[in-house]
C-alpha positions as CSV (number, residue, x, y, z in Angstrom):
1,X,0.0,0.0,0.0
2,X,2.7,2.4,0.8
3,X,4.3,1.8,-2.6
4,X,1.1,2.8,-4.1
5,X,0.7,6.1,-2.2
6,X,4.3,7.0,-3.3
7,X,3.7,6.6,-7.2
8,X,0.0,8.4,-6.6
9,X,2.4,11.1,-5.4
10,X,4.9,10.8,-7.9
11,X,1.8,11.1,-10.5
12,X,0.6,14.3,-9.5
13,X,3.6,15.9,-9.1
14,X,4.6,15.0,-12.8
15,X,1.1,16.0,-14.1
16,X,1.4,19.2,-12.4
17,X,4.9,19.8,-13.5
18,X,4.5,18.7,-17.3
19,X,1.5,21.5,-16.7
20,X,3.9,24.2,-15.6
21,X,6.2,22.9,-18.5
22,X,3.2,23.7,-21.0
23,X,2.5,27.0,-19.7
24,X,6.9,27.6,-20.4
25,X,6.4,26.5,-24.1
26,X,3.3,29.0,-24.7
27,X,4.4,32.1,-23.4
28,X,3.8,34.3,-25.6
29,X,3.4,38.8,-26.1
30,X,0.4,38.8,-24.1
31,X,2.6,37.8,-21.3
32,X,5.2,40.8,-22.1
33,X,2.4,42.9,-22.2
34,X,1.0,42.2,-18.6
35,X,4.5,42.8,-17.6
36,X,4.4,46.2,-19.3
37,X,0.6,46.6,-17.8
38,X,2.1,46.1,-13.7
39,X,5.1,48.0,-14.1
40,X,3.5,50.9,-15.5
41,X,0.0,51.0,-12.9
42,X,0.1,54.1,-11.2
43,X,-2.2,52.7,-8.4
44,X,-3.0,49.5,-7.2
45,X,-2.9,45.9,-8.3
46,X,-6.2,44.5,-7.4
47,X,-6.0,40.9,-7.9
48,X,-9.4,38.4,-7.8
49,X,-10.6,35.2,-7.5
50,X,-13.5,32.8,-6.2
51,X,-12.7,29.4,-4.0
52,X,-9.2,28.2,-5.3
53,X,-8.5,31.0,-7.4
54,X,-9.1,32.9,-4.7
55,X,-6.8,31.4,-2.5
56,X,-4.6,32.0,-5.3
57,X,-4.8,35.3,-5.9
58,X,-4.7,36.3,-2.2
59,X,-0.8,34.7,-2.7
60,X,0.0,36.9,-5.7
61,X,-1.2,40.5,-4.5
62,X,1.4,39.4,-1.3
63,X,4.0,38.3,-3.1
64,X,3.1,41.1,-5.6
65,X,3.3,43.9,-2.5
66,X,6.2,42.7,-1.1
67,X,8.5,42.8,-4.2
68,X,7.7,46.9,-4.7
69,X,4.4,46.2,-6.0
70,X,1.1,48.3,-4.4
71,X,-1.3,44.8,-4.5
72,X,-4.2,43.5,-2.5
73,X,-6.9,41.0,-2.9
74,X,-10.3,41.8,-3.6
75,X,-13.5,38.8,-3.0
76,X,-15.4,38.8,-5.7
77,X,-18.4,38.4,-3.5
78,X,-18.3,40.7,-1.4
79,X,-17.2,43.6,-3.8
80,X,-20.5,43.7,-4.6
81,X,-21.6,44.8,-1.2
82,X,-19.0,48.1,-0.9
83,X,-15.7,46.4,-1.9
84,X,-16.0,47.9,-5.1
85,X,-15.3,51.2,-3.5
86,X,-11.0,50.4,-3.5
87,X,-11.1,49.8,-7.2
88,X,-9.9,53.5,-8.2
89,X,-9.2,54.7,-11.9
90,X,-5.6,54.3,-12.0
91,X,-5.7,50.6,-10.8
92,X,-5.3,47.3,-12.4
93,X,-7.2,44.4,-11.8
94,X,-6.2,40.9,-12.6
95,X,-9.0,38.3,-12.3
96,X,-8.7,34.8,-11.7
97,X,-11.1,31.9,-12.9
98,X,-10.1,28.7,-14.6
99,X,-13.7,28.7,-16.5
100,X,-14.1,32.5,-16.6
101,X,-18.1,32.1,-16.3
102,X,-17.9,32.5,-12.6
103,X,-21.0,34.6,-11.2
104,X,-19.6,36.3,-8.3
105,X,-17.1,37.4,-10.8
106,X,-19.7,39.2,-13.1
107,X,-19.9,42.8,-10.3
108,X,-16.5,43.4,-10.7
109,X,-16.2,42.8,-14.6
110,X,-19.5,44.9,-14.9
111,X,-18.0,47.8,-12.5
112,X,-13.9,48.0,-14.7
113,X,-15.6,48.0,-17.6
114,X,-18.0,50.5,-16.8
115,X,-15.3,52.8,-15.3
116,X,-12.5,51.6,-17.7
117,X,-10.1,50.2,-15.7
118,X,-7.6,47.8,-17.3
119,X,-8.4,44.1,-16.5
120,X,-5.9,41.2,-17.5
121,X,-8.0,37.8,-17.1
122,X,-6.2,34.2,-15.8
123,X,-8.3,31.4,-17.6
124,X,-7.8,28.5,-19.1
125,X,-10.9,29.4,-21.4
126,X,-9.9,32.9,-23.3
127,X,-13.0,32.5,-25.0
128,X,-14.7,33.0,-21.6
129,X,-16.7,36.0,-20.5
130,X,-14.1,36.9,-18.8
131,X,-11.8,36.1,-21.7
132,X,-13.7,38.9,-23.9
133,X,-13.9,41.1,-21.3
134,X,-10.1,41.6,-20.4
135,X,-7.4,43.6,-22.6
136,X,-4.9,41.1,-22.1
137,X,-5.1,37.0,-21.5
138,X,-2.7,34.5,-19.9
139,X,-3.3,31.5,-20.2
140,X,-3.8,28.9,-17.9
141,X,-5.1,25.9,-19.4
142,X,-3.9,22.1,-18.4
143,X,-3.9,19.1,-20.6
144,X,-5.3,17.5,-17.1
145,X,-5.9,18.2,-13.7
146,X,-3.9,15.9,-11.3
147,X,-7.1,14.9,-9.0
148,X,-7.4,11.2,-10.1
149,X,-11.0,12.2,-10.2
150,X,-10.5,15.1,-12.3
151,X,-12.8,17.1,-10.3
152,X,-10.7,18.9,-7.9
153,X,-8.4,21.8,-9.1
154,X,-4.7,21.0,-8.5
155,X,-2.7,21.2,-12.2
156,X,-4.9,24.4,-12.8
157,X,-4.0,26.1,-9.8
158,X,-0.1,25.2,-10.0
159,X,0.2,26.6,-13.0
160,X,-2.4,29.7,-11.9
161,X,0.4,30.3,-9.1
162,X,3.1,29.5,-11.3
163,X,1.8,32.1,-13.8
164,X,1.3,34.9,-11.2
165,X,5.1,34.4,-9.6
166,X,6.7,34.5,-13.0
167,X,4.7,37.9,-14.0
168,X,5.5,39.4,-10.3
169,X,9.1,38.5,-10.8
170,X,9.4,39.9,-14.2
171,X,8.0,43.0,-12.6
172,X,10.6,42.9,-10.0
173,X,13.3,42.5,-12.1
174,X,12.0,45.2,-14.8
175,X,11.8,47.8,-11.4
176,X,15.3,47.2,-10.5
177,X,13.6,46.4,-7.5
178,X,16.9,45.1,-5.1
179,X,17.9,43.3,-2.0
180,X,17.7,46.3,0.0
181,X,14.1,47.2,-1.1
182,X,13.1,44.0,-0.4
183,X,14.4,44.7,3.5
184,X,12.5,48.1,4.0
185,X,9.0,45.8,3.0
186,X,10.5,42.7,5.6
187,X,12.1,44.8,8.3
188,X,11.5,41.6,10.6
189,X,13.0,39.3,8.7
190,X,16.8,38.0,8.6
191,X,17.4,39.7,5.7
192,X,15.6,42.8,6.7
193,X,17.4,42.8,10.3
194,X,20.6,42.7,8.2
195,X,20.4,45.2,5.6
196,X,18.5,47.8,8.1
197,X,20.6,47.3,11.2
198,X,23.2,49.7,11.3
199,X,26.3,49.5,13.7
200,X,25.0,52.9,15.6
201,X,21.8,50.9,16.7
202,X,23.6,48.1,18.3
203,X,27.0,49.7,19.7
204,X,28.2,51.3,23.1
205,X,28.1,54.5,23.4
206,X,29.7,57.4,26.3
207,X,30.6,55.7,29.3
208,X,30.6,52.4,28.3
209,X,33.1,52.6,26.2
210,X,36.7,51.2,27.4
211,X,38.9,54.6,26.6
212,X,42.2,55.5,28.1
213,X,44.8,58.0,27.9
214,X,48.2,56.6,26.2
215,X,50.3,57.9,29.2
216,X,48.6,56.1,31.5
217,X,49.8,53.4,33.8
218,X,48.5,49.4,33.3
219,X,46.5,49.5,36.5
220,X,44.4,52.4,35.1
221,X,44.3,50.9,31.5
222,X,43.3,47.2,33.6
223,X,40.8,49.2,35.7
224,X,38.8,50.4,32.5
225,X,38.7,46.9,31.1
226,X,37.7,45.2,33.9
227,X,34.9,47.9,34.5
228,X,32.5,48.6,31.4
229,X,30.6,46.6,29.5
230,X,32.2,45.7,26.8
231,X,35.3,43.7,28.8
232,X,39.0,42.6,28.1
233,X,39.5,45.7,25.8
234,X,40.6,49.3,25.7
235,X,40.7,51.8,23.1
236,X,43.6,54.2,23.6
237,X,43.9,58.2,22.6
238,X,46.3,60.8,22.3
239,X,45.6,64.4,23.7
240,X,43.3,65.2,20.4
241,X,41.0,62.1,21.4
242,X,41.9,60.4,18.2
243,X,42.3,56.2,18.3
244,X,45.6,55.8,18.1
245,X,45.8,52.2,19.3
246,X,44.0,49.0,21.6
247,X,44.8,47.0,24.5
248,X,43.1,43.5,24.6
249,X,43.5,40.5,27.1
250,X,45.9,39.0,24.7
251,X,48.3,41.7,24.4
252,X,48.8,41.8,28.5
253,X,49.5,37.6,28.4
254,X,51.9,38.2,25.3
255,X,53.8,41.3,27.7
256,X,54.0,39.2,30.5
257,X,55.8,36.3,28.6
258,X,58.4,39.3,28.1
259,X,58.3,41.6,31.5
260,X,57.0,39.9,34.7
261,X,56.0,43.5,35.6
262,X,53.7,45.1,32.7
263,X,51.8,47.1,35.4
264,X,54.7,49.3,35.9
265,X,54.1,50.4,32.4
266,X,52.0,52.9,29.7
267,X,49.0,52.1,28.0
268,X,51.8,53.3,24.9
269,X,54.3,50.4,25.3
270,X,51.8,47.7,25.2
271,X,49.2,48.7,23.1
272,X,48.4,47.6,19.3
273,X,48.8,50.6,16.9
274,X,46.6,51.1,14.1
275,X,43.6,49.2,15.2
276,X,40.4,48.6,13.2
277,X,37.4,50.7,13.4
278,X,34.1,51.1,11.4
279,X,31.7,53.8,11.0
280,X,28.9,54.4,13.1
281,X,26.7,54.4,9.7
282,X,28.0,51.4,8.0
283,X,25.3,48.5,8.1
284,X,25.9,45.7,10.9
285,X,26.8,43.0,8.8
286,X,29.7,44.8,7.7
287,X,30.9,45.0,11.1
288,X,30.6,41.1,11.2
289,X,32.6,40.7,8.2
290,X,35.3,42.4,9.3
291,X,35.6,40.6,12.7
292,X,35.4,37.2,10.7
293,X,37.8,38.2,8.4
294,X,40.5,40.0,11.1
295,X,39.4,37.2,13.6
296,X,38.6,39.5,16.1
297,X,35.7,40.0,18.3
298,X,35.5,44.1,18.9
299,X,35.7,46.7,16.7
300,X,35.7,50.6,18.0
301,X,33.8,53.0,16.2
302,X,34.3,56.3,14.5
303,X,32.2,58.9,12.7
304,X,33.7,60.1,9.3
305,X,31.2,62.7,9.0
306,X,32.0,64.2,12.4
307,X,34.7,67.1,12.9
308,X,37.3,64.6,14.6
309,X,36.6,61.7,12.3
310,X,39.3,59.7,14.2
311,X,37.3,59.6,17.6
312,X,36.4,56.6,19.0
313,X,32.3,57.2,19.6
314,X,31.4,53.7,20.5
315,X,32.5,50.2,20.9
316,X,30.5,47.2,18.9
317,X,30.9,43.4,19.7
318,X,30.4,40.4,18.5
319,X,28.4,39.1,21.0
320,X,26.2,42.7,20.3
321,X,25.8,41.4,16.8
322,X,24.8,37.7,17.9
323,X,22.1,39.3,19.8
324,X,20.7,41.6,17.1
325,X,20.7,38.1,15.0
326,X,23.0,39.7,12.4
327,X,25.5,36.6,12.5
């Protein structure tokens, strides 16, 4: 029995696939067109469709809005009873209906043609009423639907989601529309966190930040790292306040392998010259690459735009990163 149930699946997702594989070969101007259609609406997308199609079309006005284009879903029953009201002029709706006859349909055909809004039509019957009603047609016939009764719509509405990614992704890429756009619409997501999180929102600033003079002695210089909240670091400054160098964990243990008695010395003599710093406006993820690819695990921060562009304003650290999720 379970062999059976694992070539009943293997049917349908070849019939549905050899569906999708139709809808490749016959793609044809109209398509181009629709593309031309979305990318130039100056409103809305208002996208439409009863029981599957529906469903359907409530996926492709998100994925739609999400990718830089102004979509939303419209029921075709109840646009009758007010919903009619968000169609404006400048919109575009695409309606969804594998027969195009459907009744609920018929208000919202009646209403764009009355008011001459553009209407592209998804139906596997162009000859449909809804067919003759729209400007443009795609296509969404199927040799076969994969429901072994051949009742229930599966290959249809594959290829109807199919169909409405390809034309939203054709939009996309016909916008320019880029990574970073994508972020500003998913400001919650991974992606989002990393392309909108800048290292100002996640570092220490004023007095938690490690900073010592460079002719100062070790037990000051220990005092400051042991004592803020980023530990095991120090940032050091000459009389202007410009970063002139670091003191970590490591260099004290390396000192002490050379002098017994690095306390009896200056921040100057053991200090690291040169160290790395980012901006204060520089995304997050930056940050992160640069600590992966130094292998180190703080980076102080500057402000370029600022009159002393070379002092220190905060401190970031990997662990800050870890919990802003940016790693």
């Amino acid at each position: 029995m379970a062999r059976e149930d694992i070539e009943e699946g293997r049917r349908v997702l070849r019939v549905e696939a050899e569906a999708i594989l139709a809808v490749v070969e016959r793609l044809d101007d109209q398509f181009a067109q629709a593309v031309e259609k979305v990318s130039g609406c100056t409103g809305k997308v208002i996208v439409t469709g009863i029981g599957k199609s529906g469903q359907i079309a409530r996926k492709i006005a998100s994925t739609m809005s999400s990718t830089g284009t102004p979509a939303l879903f419209v029921h075709p029953a109840e646009s009758s009873h007010g919903d009619l009201g968000v169609i404006a002029k400048d919109d575009l709706v695409i309606a969804i209906s594998y027969g195009g006859e459907s009744e609920e349909m018929a208000a919202i055909l009646n209403y764009v043609g009355r008011k001459g809004i553009s209407l592209i039509a998804m139906t596997g019957r162009p000859e449909s009423s809804l067919g003759r009603a729209a400007q443009l047609v795609l296509d969404i016939s199927v040799k076969e639907e994969a429901c072994p009764l051949k009742l229930a719509p599966t290959s249809s509405s594959t290829v109807s989601l199919a169909l409405g990614d390809a034309l939203a992704m054709a939009v996309l890429k016909r916008r320019g529309f880029k990574e970073a756009d994508f972020a500003e619409f998913h400001p919650r997501g991974s992606l989002g966190r990393k392309l909108l999180t800048r290292v100002c929102d996640v570092m220490h600033t004023g007095e938690s930040v490690p900073l010592v003079l460079e002719d100062v002695d070790m037990v000051q210089v220990i005092g400051q790292m042991t004592s803020k909240d980023v530990r095991g670091v120090a940032g050091v400054v000459d009389s202007s306040d410009k970063l002139i160098g670091i003191i970590t964990d490591g260099d004290i243990r390396r000192r002490l392998e050379k002098n017994n008695k690095p306390i009896t010395e200056q921040a100057k003599d053991l200090m690291s010259w040169a160290p790395k710093t980012i901006d204060a406006n520089e995304l997050a993820v930056k940050a992160l690459f640069m600590m992966e690819q130094f292998q180190i695990q703080t980076l102080f921060v500057t402000d370029r735009s600022a009159n002393n562009p070379s002092k220190p304003v905060g401190l970031i650290h990997l662990q800050d990163l870890i919990r802003a999720r940016i790693s």
